[in-house]
C-alpha atoms as an extended CHARMM CRD file, in Angstrom:
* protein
*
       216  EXT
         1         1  UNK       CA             63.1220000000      148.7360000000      206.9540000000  PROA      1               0.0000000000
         2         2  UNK       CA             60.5350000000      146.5570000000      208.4830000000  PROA      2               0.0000000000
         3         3  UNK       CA             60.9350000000      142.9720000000      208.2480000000  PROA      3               0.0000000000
         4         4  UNK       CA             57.9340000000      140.2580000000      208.8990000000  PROA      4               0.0000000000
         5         5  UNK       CA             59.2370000000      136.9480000000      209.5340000000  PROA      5               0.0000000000
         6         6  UNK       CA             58.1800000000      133.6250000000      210.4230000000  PROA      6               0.0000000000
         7         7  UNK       CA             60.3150000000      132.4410000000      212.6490000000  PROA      7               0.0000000000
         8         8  UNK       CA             61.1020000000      128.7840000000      212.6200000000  PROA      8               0.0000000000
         9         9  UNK       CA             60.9540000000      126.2730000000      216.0270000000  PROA      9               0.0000000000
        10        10  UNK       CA             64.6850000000      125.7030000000      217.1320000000  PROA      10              0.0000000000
        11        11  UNK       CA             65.4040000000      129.2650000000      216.1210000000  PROA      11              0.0000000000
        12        12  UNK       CA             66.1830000000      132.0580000000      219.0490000000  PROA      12              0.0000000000
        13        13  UNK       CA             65.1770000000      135.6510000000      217.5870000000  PROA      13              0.0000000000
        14        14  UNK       CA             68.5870000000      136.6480000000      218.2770000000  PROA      14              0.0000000000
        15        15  UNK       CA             69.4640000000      133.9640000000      215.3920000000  PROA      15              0.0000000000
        16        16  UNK       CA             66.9510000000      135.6560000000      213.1320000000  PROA      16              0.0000000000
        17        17  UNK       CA             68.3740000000      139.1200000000      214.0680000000  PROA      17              0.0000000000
        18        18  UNK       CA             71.9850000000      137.4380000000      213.5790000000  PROA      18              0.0000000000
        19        19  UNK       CA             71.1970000000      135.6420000000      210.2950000000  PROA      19              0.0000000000
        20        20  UNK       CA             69.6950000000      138.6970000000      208.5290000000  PROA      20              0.0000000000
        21        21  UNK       CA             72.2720000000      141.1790000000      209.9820000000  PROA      21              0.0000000000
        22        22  UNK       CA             74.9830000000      138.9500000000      207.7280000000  PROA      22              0.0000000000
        23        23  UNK       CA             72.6120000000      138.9000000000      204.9200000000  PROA      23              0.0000000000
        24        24  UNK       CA             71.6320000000      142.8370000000      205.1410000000  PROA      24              0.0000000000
        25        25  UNK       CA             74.7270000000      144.0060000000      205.6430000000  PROA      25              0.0000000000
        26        26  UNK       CA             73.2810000000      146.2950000000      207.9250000000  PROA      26              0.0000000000
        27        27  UNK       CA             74.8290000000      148.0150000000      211.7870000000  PROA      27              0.0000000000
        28        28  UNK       CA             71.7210000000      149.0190000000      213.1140000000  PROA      28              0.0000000000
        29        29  UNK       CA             69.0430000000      146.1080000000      213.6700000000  PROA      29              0.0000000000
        30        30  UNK       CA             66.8850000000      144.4930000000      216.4060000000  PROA      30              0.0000000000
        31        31  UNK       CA             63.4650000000      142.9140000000      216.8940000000  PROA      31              0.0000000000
        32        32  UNK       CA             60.2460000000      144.1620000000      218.1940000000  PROA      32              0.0000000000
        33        33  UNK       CA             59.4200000000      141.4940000000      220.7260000000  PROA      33              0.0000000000
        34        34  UNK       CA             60.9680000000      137.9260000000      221.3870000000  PROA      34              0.0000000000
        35        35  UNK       CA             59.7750000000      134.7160000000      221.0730000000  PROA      35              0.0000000000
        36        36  UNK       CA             60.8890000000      131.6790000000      222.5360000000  PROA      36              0.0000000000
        37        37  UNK       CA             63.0500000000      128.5830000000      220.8950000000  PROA      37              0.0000000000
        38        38  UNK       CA             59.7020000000      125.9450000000      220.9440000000  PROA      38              0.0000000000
        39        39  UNK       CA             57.8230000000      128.9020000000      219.7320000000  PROA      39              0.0000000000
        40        40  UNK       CA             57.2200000000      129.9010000000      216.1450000000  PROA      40              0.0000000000
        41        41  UNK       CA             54.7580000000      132.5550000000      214.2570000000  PROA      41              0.0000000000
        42        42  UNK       CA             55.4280000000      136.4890000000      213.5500000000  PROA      42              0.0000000000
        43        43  UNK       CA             58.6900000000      138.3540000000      214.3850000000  PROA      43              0.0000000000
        44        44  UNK       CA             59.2350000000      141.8090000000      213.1730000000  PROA      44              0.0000000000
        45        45  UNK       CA             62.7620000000      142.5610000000      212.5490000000  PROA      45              0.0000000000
        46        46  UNK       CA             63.6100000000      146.5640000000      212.4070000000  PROA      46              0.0000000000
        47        47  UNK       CA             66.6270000000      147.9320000000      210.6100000000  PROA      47              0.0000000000
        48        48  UNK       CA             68.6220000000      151.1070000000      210.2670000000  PROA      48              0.0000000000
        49        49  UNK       CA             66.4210000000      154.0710000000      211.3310000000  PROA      49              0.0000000000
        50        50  UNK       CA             63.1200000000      151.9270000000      211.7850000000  PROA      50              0.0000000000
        51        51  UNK       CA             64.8170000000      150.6010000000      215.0020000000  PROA      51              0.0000000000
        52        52  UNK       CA             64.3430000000      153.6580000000      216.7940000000  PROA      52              0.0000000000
        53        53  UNK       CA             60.1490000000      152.5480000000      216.3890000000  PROA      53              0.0000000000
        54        54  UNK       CA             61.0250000000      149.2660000000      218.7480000000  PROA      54              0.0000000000
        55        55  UNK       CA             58.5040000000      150.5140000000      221.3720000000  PROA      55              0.0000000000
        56        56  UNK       CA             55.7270000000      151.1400000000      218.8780000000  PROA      56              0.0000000000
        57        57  UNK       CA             55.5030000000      147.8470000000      217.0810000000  PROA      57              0.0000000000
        58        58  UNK       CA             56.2260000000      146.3040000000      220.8190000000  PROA      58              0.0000000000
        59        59  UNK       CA             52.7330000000      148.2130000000      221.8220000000  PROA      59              0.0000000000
        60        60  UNK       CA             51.0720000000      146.8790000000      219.4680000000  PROA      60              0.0000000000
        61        61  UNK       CA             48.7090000000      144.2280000000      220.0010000000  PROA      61              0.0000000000
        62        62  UNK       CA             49.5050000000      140.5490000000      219.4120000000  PROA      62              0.0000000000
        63        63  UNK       CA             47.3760000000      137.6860000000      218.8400000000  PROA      63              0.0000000000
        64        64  UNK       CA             48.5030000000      133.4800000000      219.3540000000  PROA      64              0.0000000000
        65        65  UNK       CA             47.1360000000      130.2640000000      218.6770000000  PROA      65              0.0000000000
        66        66  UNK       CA             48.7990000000      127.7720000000      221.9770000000  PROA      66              0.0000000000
        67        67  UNK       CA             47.9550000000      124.1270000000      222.4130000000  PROA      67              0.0000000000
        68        68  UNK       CA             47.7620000000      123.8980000000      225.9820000000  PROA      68              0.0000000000
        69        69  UNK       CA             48.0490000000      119.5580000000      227.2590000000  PROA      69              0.0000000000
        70        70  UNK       CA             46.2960000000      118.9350000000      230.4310000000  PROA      70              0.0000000000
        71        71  UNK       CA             47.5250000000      116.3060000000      232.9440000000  PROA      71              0.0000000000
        72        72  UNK       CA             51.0800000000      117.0360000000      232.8120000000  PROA      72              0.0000000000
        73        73  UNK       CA             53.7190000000      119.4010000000      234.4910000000  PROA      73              0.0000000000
        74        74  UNK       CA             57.0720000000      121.0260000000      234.0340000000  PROA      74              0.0000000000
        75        75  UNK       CA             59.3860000000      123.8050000000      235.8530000000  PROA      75              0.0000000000
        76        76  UNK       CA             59.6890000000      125.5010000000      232.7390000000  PROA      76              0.0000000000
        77        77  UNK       CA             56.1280000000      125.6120000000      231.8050000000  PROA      77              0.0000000000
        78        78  UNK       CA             56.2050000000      123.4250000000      228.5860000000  PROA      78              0.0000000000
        79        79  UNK       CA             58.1330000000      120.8180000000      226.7400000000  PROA      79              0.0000000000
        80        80  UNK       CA             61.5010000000      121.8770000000      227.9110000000  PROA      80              0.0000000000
        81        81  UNK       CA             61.8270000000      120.4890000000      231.0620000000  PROA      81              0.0000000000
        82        82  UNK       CA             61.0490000000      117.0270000000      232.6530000000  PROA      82              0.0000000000
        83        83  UNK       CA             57.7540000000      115.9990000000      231.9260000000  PROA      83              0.0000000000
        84        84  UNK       CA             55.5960000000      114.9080000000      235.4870000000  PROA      84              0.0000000000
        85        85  UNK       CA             52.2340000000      113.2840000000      234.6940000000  PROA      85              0.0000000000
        86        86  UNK       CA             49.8940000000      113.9900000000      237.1790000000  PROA      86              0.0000000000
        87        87  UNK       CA             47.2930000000      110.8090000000      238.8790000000  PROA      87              0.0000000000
        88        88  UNK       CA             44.2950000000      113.3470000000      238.9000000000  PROA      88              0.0000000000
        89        89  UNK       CA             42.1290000000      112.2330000000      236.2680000000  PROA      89              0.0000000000
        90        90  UNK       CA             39.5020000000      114.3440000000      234.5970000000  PROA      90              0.0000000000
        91        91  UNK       CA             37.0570000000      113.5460000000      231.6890000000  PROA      91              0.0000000000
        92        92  UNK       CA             36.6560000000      116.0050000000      228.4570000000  PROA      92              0.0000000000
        93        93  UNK       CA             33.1790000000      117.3080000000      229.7000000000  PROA      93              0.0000000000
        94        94  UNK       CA             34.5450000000      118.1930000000      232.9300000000  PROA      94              0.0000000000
        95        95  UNK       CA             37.7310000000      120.4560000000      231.4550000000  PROA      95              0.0000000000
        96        96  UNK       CA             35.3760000000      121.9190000000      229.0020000000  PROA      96              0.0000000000
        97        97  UNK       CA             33.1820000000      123.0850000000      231.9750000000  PROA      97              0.0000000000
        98        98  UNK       CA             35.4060000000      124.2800000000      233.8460000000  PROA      98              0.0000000000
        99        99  UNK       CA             37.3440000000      126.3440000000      231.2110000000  PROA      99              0.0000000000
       100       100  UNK       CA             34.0150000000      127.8540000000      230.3520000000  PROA      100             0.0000000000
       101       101  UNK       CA             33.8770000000      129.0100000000      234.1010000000  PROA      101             0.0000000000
       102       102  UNK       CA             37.7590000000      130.1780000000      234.4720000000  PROA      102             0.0000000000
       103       103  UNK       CA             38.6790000000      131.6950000000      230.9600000000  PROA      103             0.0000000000
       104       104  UNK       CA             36.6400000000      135.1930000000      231.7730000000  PROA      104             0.0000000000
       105       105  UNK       CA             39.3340000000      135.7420000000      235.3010000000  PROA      105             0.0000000000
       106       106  UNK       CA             42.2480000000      135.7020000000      232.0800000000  PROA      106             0.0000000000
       107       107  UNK       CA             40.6350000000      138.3830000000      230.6190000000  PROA      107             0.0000000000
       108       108  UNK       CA             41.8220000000      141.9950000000      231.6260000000  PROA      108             0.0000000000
       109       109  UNK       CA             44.4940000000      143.9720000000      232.9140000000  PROA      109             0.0000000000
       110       110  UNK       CA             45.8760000000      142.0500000000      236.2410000000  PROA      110             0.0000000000
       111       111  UNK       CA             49.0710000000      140.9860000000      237.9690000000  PROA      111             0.0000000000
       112       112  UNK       CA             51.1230000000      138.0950000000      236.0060000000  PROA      112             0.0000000000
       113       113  UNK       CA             53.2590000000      136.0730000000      237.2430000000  PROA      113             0.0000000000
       114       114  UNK       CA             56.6010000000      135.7630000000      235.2450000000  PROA      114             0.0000000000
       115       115  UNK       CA             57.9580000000      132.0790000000      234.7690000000  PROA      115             0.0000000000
       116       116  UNK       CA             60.8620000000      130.7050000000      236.6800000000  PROA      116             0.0000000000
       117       117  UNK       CA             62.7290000000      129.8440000000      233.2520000000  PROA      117             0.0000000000
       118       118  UNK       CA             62.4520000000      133.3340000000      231.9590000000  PROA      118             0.0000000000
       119       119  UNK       CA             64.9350000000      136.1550000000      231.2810000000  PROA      119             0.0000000000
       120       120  UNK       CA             63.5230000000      138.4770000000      233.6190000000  PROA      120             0.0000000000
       121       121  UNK       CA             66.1260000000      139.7040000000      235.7620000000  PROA      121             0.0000000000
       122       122  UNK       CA             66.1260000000      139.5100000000      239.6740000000  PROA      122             0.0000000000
       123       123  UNK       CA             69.1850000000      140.9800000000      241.5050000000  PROA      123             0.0000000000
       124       124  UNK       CA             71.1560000000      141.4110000000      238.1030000000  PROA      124             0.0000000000
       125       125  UNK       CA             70.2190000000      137.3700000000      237.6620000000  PROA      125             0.0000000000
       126       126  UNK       CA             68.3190000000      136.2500000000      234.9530000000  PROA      126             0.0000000000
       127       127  UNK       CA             65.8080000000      134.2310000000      236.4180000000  PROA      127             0.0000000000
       128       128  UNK       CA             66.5870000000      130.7720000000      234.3550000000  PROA      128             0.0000000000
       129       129  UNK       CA             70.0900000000      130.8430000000      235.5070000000  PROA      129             0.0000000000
       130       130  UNK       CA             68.9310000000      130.6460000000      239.1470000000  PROA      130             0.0000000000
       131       131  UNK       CA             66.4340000000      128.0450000000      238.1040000000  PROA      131             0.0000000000
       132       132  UNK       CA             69.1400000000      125.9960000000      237.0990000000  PROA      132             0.0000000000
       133       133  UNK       CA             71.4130000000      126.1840000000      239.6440000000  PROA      133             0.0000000000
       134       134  UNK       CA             71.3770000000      123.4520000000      242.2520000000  PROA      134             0.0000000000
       135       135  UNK       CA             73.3050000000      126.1980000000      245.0840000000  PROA      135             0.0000000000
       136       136  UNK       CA             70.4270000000      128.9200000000      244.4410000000  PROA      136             0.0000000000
       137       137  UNK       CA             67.0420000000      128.9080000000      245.2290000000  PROA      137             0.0000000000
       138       138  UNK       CA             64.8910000000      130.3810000000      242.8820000000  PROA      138             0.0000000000
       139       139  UNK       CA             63.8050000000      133.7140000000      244.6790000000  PROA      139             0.0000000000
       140       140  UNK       CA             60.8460000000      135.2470000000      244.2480000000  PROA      140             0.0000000000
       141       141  UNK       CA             59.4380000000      135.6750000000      241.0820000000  PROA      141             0.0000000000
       142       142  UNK       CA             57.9920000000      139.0590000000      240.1510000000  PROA      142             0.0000000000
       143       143  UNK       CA             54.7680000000      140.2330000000      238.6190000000  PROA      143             0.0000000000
       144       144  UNK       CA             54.0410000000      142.4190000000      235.6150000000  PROA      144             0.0000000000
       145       145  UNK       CA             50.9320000000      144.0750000000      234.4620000000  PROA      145             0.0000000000
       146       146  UNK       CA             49.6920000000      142.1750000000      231.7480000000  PROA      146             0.0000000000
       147       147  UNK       CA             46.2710000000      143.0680000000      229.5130000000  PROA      147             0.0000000000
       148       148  UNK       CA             44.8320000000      140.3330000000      227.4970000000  PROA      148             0.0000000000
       149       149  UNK       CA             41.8370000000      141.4640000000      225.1710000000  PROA      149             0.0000000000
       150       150  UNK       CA             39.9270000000      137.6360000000      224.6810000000  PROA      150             0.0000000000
       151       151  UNK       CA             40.7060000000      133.8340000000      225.1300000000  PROA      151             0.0000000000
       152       152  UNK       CA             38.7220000000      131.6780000000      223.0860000000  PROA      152             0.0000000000
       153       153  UNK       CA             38.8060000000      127.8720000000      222.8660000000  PROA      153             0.0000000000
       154       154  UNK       CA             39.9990000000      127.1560000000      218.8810000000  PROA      154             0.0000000000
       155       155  UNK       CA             39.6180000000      123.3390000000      219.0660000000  PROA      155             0.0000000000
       156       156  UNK       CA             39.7130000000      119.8820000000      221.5230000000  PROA      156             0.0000000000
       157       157  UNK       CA             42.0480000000      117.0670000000      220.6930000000  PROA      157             0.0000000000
       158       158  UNK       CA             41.6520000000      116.0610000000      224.6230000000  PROA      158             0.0000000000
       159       159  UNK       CA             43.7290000000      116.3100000000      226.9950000000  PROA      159             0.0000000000
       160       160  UNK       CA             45.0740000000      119.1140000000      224.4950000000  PROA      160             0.0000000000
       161       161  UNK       CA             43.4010000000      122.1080000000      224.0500000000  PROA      161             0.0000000000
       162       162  UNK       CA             43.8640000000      125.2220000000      221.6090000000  PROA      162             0.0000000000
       163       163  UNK       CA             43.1480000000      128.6390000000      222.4480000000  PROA      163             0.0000000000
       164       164  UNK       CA             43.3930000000      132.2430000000      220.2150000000  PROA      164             0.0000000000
       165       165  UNK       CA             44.7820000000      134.6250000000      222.4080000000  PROA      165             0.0000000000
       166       166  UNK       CA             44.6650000000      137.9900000000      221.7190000000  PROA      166             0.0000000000
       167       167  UNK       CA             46.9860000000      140.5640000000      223.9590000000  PROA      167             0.0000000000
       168       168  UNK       CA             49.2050000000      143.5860000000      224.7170000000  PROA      168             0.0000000000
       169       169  UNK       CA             53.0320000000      142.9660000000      225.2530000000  PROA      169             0.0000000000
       170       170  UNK       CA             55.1760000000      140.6250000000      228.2380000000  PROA      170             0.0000000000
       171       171  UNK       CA             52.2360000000      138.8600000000      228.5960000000  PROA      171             0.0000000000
       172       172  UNK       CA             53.6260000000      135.0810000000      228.9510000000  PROA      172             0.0000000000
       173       173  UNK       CA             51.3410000000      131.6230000000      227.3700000000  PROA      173             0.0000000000
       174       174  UNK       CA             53.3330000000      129.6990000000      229.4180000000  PROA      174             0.0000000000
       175       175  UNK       CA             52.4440000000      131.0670000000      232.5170000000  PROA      175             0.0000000000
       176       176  UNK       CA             48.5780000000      130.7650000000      231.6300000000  PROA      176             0.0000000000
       177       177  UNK       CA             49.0030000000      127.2410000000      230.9340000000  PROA      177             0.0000000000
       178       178  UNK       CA             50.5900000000      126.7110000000      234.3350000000  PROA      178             0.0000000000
       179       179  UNK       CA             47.7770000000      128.8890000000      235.7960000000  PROA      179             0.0000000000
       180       180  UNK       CA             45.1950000000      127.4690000000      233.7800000000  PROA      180             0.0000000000
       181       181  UNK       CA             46.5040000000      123.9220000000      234.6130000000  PROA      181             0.0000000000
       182       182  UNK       CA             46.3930000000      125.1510000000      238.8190000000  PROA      182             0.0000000000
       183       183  UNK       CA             42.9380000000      126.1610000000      238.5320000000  PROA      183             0.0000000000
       184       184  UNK       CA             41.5230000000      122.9940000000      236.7220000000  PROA      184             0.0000000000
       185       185  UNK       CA             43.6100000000      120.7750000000      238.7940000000  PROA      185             0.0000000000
       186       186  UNK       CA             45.8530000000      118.8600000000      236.8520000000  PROA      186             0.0000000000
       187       187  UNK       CA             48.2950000000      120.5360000000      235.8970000000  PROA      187             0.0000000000
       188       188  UNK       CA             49.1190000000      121.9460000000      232.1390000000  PROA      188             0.0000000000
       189       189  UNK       CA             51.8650000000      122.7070000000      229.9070000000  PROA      189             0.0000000000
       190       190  UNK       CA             52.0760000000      124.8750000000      226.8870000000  PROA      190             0.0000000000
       191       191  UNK       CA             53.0780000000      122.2900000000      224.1880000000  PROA      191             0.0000000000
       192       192  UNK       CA             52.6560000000      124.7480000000      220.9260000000  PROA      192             0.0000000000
       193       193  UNK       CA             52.3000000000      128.3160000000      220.4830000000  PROA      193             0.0000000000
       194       194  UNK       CA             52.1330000000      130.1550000000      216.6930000000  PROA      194             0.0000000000
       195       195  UNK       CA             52.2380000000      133.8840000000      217.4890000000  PROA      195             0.0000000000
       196       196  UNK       CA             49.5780000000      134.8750000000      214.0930000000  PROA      196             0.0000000000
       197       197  UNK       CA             49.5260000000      138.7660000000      213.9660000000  PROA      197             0.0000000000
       198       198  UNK       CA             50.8600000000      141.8180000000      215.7400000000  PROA      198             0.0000000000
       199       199  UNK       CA             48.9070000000      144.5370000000      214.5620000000  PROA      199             0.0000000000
       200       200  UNK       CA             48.4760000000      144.8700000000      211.1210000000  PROA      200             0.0000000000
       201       201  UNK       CA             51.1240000000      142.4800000000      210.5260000000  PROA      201             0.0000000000
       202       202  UNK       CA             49.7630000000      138.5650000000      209.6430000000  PROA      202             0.0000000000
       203       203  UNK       CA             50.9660000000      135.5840000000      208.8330000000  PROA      203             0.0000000000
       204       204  UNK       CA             50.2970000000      135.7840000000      205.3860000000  PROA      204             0.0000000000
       205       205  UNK       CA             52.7190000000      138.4270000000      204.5500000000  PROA      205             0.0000000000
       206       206  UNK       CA             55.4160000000      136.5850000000      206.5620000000  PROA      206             0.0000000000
       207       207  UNK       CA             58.4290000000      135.1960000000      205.0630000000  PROA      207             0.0000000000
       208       208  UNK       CA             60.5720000000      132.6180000000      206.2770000000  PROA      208             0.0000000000
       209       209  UNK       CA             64.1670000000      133.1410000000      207.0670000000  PROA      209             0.0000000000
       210       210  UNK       CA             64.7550000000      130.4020000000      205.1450000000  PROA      210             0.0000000000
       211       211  UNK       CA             63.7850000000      132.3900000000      202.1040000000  PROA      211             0.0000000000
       212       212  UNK       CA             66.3400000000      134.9610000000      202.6470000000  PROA      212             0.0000000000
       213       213  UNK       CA             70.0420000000      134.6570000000      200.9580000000  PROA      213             0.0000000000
       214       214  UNK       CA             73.4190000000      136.6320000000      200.8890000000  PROA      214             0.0000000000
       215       215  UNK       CA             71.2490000000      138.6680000000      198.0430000000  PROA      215             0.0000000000
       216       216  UNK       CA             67.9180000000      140.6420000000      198.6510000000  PROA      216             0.0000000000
């Protein structure tokens, strides 16, 4: 079966997976593309022979709505880490002008950068422990081939702004928030991100995992 949830801040997807593995009663289950802790929206859970479709619901196209605060920095690309304001100052009409100018270089298939904090493994090392450790230095991070189908600005509570993003798969928010923050000159974290669809599947036929009990 095919599960559309709406996962809840604070939870990991492997909690969702966890929670309705217990309440299924199911062996075979998994989910078709992760999300992180501070992130909430659409996550498709796939049970018994559905999970053997993984890849196809993880090609499918995905859309977000991120709030993206200028003016501030952290090593993990949004609220989770230490929070450094930056001393470069910059007025609303000058970010909107210059996100008019750099939002059409985010749109395409190009080289991403992957976040330090991430679970991207380099060496057999997931890239967050290394981030964390005070003996390591973070090595180099890799790219991946991202696509991303249209950026449009939603609304502007300055310094926060919120985009609709609409993309293909392991193509991270964070890291164009940090990229977007690089360019304008300021800095930028992403501060809230709602994923809203992946394919046909929306928001409105999500169901919380709240709603779900030791009886279905």
């Amino acid at each position: 079966m095919i599960f559309n949830i709406y996962k809840e801040k604070s939870w990991t997807s492997f909690d969702v997976v966890a929670k309705l593995k217990g309440v299924l009663k199911v062996k075979k289950i998994g989910h078709a593309g992760t999300l992180d802790p501070l992130a909430e929206g659409i996550l498709l859970v796939l049970t018994d022979s559905d999970t053997k479709r993984q890849e196809e619901f993880m090609k499918m196209e995905k859309e977000y709505v991120a709030d993206i605060a200028f003016g501030v920095t952290s090593k993990t690309y949004d609220l989770e880490g230490e929070l450094e304001y930056s001393n470069i100052k910059i007025s609303e009409e000058e970010l909107r002008e210059k996100l008019e100018k750099l939002l059409p270089e985010f749109i395409g298939t190009y080289e991403q950068e992957v976040p330090h904090f991430s679970a991207v493994k380099v060496g057999g090392r997931p890239l967050y422990k290394s981030a964390r450790s005070e003996k390591n230095s973070t090595p180099l991070l890799p790219k991946r081939k991202v696509s991303v189908y249209s950026i449009e600005v939603l609304d502007f509570q300055f310094p926060v702004v919120s985009f609709a993003i609409t993309c293909a798969k392991g193509f991270y928010v964070r890291s164009l928030a940090n990229e977007l923050g690089k360019k304008v000159g300021t800095g930028a974290i992403l501060v809230n991100l709602v994923r809203t669809r992946i394919g046909d599947y929306t928001l409105a036929g999500s169901n919380p995992i709240s709603s779900f009990s030791t009886v279905v």
